[in-house]
C-alpha positions as a printed NumPy array, in Angstrom:
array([[ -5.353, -23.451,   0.527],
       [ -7.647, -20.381,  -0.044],
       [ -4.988, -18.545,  -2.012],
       [ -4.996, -21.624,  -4.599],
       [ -8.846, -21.68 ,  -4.274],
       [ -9.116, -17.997,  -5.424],
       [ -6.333, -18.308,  -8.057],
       [ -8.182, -21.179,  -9.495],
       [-11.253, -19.281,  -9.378],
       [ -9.739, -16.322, -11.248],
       [ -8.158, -18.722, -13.973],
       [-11.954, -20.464, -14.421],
       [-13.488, -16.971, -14.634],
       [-15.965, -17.65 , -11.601],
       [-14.276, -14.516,  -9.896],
       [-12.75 , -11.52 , -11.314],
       [ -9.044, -10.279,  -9.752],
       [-10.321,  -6.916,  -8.538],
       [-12.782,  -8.529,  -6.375],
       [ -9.747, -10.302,  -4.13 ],
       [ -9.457,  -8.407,  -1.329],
       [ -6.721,  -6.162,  -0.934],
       [ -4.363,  -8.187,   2.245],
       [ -4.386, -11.345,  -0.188],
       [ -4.112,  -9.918,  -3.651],
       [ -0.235, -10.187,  -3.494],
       [ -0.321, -13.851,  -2.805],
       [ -3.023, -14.736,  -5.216],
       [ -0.602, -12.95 ,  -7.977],
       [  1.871, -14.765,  -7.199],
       [ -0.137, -18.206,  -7.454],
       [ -1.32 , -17.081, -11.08 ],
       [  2.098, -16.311, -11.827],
       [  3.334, -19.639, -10.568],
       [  1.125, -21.124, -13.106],
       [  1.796, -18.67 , -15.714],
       [ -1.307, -16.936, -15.715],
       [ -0.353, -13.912, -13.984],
       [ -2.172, -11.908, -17.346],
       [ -5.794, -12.744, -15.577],
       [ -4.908, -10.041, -12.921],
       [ -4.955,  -7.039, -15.477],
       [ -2.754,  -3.689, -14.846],
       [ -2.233,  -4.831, -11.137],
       [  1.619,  -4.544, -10.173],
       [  2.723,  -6.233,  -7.204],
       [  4.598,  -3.776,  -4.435]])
């Protein structure tokens, strides 16, 4: 549930990728990606 909540804050612009912390970043990528979004988080390349 927070993973969705922070990808849907990144899509609405209320919270900027880099600010995710690090342990979750991965999983929030993947939930923009999901949707097709995955542009919003920038240069980041998941590991």
């Amino acid at each position: 549930m927070l993973i969705v909540m922070l990808a849907g804050r990144v899509v609405r612009g209320a919270t900027l990728f880099s600010e995710i912390p690090d342990p979750i970043k991965l999983k929030v990528y993947d939930e923009l990606k999901a949707n097709g979004v995955e542009f919003l988080a920038g240069d980041y390349k998941p590991e």
